[in-house]
Phi, psi and omega in degrees: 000124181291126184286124179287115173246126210212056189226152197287030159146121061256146189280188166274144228242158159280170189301336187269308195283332186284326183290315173293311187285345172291341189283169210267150184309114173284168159303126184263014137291358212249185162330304214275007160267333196259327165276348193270322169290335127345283179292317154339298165307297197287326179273014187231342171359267193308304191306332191284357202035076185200119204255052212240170154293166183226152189230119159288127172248157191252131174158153167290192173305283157000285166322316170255352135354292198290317187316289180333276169348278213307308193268012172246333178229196186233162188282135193111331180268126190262162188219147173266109167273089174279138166230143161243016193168181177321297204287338160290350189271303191309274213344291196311330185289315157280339126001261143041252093053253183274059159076006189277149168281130199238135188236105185275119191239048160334081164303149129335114168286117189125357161240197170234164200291097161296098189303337183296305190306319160329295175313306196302319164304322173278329187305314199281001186221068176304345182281322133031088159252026167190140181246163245169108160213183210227122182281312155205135204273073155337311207274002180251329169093016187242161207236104192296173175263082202304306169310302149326318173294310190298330175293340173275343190273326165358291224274345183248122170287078193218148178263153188253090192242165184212119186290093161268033168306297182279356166250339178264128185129351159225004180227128183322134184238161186174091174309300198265353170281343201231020141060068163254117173296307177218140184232144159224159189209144184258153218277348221273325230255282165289327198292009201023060191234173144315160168295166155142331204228120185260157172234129191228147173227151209211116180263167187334302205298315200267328174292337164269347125320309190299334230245311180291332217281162177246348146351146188253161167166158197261258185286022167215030142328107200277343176322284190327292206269340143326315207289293200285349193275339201274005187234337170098028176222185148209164262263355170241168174328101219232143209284080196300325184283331182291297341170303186275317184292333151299319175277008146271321171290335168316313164304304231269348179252346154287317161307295217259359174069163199301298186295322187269341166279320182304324166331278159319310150328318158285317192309300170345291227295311204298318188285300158014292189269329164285346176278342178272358193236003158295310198287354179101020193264169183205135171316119146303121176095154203229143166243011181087226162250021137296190185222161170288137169311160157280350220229341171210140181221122168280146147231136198279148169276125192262170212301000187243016167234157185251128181265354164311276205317312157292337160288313173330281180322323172289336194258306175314313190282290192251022190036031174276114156206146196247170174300139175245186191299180160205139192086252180269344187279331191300141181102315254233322212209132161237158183225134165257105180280137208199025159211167214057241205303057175206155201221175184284309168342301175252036169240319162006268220270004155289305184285347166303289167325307160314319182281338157327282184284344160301317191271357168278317187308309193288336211265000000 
């Protein structure tokens, strides 16, 4: 029986990305690299909605994160960090990391980013040269109000950066409408690829940040992939096998159109979540003026059961397997990952399966 693998990433691939990573290797010097990376580029725009460059990184998600950090500011220069969870924590961490002063704007896990609080914070912190947010926050399944924010940072001379790994490409994005400096997103989650490849798109503001910042770096130098993307290469060895499966999920998210994956995508998320208030279970978390994720759905565990112990039992029994908590979360919470490559079809026998094991447990 083939494993339903149902964890917010790296996802499960269709059939076409596995047959496009199978093909034999090309030269990443040559012609027939500089167009697919090209159409690559040229194909993720309209979805980023952005007339901004975009830089491939051989690298997780994580990687551009750091990426971001390392070419916009220098050490000693403060950033506003929101966090609603683990992954706003990563951010802040690297920041950290290289010496930036992190003024932590901090939620409850299990709400959303409150722009007003957002406002009070830059108010209070005119030094503020970069703001940092997790557009949507997996380990928790809540989705911040990206639009909503950006009209208070607007409001500020501050770069803009925003971790969408797990969200753009199955939850709306609008880069240059929502005035984003540097945005990333990773191949494992919407793009239906393999891990391997981050995308960062780098607006006039962050390149001329980046020409100032003093930050130290090497391979994710953006000076380097201005240079070398600009010959149609880039300047290391680059995940070539990812590079076909990604430029297929681009089609296969061109086919069936942008607005019509969004589409799907909720549709996925409504059924989903409605299939957890079938079983009598309840959404982790509140969102505020935010959303339940499209793309991961928490479910809170109630308190005499362990979600280690279920998920174990899904992946033995039924070869299912989902995401558990994290962090403080862990035990407390399971996450069902639902985007890119998903129909109601493949969440169906997660909840077949799940009501099996609530009612042996329970019995």
């Amino acid at each position: 029986m083939e494993q339903n693998l149902r964890i917010p990433g790296p996802t499960p691939l269709p059939p076409s990305a596995l047959q496009a990573s199978a093909r034999q290797m090309i030269d990443h010097r040559g012609p027939e690299f500089a167009q697919m990376q090209q159409e690559i580029i040229a194909g993720l725009k309209p979805l980023f909605r952005t007339e901004n460059d975009i830089i491939l990184l051989t690298a997780s998600g994580t990687g551009g994160l750091e990426a971001a950090i390392v070419n916009l500011f220098s050490p000693g220069e403060q950033v506003l960090a929101i966090s609603i969870g683990s992954f706003g924590e990563r951010f802040a961490k690297i920041a950290r990391a290289y010496q930036l002063d992190v003024v932590p704007v901090s939620f409850p896990w299990g709400e959303t980013a409150d722009p007003s609080v957002v406002d009070q914070a830059l108010k209070e912190h005119p030094q503020v040269k970069g703001v940092l947010v997790t557009h949507n926050e997996t380990s928790t399944g809540l989705t911040n109000n990206l639009a909503a924010l950006s009209k208070v940072i607007a409001k500020y001379e501050v770069l803009f950066l925003v971790d969408s790994i797990s969200a753009v490409g199955a939850i709306e994005m609008r880069v240059d409408d929502w005035g984003i400096d540097v945005m990333i997103t990773g191949s494992q989650k919407a793009w239906m690829a393999p891990p391997g490849v981050a995308m960062v798109t780098v607006s006039p503001q962050a390149w001329t940040a980046s020409r100032q910042s003093k930050l130290p770096r090497f391979y994710f130098d953006f000076a380097q992939y201005e240079e070398w993307m600009a010959k149609g290469q880039t300047p290391w060895t680059p995940a070539v096998s990812v590079y076909f499966a990604l430029q297929n999920g681009i089609k296969l998210i061109k086919d069936e159109g942008l607005e019509n994956v969004l589409a799907r995508q909720q549709r996925v998320a409504d059924y989903t979540r409605q299939e957890v208030r079938r079983l009598g279970l309840q959404l982790f978390g509140n969102p505020g003026i935010g959303f339940y994720s499209n793309t991961v759905t928490a479910i809170s565990i109630p308190e005499s059961l362990d979600g280690e112990a279920i998920r174990k039992s899904l992946r033995q029994q039924y070869n299912i397997v989902l995401g558990g908590g994290l962090g403080k979360l862990k035990g407390r919470i399971v996450r069902i990952g639902h985007m890119g490559w998903v129909q109601e079809s493949h969440i169906t026998p997660v909840f077949t399966a799940l009501q099996k094991v609530l009612a042996h447990t329970e019995a």
